[in-house]
N, C-alpha and C positions, 0 to 999 in steps of 0.2 A: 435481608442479609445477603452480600453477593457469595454466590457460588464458587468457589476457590479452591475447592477441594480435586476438581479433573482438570488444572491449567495443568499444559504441556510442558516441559522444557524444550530446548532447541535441540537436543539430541531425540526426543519424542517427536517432535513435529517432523525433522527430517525423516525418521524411520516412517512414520507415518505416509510422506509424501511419497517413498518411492514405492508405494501401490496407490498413488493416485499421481499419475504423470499430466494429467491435465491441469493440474494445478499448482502455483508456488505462496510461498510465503513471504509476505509482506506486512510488516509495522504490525503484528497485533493480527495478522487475518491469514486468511487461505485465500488466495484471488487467482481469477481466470477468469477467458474471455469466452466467448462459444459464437463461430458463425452459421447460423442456417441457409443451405439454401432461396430461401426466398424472405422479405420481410414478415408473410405469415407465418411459416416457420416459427421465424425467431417468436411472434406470438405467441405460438403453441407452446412453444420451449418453457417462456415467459408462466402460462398458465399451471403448464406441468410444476413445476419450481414452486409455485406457490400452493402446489396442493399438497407437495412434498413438506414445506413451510408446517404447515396446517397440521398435519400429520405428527408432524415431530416438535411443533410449539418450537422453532428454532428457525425464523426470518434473514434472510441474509438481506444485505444492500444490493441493490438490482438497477440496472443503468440501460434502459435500452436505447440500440441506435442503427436505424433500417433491420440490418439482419445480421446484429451482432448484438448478444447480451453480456453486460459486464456484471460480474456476478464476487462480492466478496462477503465469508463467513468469518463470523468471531463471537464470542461470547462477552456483549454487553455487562453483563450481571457477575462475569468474572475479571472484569478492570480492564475489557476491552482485548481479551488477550485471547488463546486458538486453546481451546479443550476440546475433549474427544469427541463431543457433541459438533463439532464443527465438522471431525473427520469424517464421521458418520452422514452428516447432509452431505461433505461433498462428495463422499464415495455415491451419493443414491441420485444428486443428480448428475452428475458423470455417468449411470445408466440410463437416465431419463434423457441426456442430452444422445448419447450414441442409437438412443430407440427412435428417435427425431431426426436422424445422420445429421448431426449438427456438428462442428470440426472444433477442436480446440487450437485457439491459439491467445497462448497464457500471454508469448509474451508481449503482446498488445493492452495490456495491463497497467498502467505506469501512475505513481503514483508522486504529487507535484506539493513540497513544504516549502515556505517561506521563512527562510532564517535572517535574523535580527542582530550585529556585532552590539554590546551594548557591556558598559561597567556594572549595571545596576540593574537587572531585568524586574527586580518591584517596582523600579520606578515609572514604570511604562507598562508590562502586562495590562493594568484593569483598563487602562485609553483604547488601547490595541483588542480587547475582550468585548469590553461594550460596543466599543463603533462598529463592528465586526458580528455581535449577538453569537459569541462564542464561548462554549464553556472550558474550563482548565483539561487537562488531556492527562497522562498516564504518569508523564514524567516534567511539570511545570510548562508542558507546551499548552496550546492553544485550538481547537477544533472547532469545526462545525458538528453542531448534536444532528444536523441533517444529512452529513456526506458529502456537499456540495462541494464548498469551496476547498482551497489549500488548506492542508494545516500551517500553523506558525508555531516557531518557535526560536527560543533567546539563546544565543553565544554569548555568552557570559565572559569576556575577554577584558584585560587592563589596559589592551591596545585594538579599541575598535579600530576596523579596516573603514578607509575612508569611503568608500563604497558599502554603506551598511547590511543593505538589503542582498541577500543571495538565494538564487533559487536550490533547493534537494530535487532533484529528478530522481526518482525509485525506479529501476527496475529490477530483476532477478539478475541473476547474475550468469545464467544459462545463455541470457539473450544479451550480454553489456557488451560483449566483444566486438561485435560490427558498426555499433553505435560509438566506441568510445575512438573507433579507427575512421571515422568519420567526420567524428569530430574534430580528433587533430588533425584528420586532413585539411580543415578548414583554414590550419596556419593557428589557430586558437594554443596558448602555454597550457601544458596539462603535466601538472603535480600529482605523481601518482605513488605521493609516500607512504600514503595510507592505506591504497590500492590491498586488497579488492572491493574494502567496506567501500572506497569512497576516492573518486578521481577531481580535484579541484581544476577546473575549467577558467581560464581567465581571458577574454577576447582582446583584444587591440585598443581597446579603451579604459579597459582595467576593472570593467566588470566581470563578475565572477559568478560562477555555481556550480553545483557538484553533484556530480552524476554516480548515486548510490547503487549498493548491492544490499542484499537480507544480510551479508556474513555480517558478526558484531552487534546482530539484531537479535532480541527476543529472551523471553524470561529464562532466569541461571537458578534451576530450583533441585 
């Protein structure tokens, strides 16, 4: 039976986060990055985390790359979503990482969905599941049960955009400012009706994708 009884709301998560500044929330998680100085470091870092893991029966997703680990907590067993078991591993390795001088930087964290314009998102889902060996997600989307890949998921529209495929680029919203002033420097149309949840990007060919925030994200309990 999943554990449902310590899921956060989003007024709980934020309280929560502003005593763990190394960290933000994203889709379902707590994520941050941690750079150590040297790639063993980041090992040690690596090992530490896993014995913290061990200790508290609470594994997070763990990505390493030279001397930077990407580290995100959520609670499987609660529909994928941030309870206070989550808070708890991150607050302990956030002292494991600072006992290692290891530096936070969250917002190198980014998190990549592929969205799908579509009338009829049954009629496509299981093509898009199997060829992919993904299972169904939180809210009709689409994952990897291993972390790898993008997620997908269906716009459900009575006027798909001729351009179906769009990318979600996640980040915090702490860190979207320089990125999104970048972008439109690029000359790229940026619809930002929606803005903060979400900036639609459209380039000179009329591809499109959108460059998200957490606001508008996470469970209303």
């Amino acid at each position: 039976m999943a554990a449902t009884d310590d899921i956060l709301t989003r007024p709980q998560i934020d309280e929560a986060l502003g005593g763990l500044p190394d960290w933000r929330y994203r889709l379902g998680g707590l994520v941050t990055v941690y750079k150590t100085p040297t790639a063993a470091g980041a090992l040690e870092l690596i090992a530490a985390v896993g014995r913290l893991a061990e200790e508290r029966n609470h594994h997070p997703d763990l990505d390493w790359r030279y001397n930077r680990v990407f580290i995100r907590f959520s609670s499987h067993d609660a529909g994928t979503e941030v309870t206070a078991r989550d808070v708890g591993a991150a607050a302990a390795v956030s002292e494991a990482a600072a006992a290692a001088g290891a530096q936070a930087e969250p917002g190198l964290y980014r998190t990549v969905d592929i969205g799908i314009d579509t009338a009829a998102a049954t009629e496509i889902s299981e093509v898009w599941r199997v060829a992919l060996g993904y299972k169904k997600g939180r809210f009709g989307d689409l994952v990897d049960p291993y972390g790898r890949g993008p997620g997908l998921w269906f716009q459900e529209t009575d006027t798909p955009n001729d351009n179906r495929l769009h990318l979600d680029i996640h980040r915090s919203k702490a860190e979207s400012a320089p990125v999104l002033d970048k972008t439109a420097a690029t000359g790229a149309l940026m619809n930002s009706d929606h803005a903060p949840m979400w900036v639609v990007v459209t380039d000179a060919q009329g591809n499109r994708l959108c460059l998200c925030t957490e606001e508008g994200h996470g469970p209303d309990l």
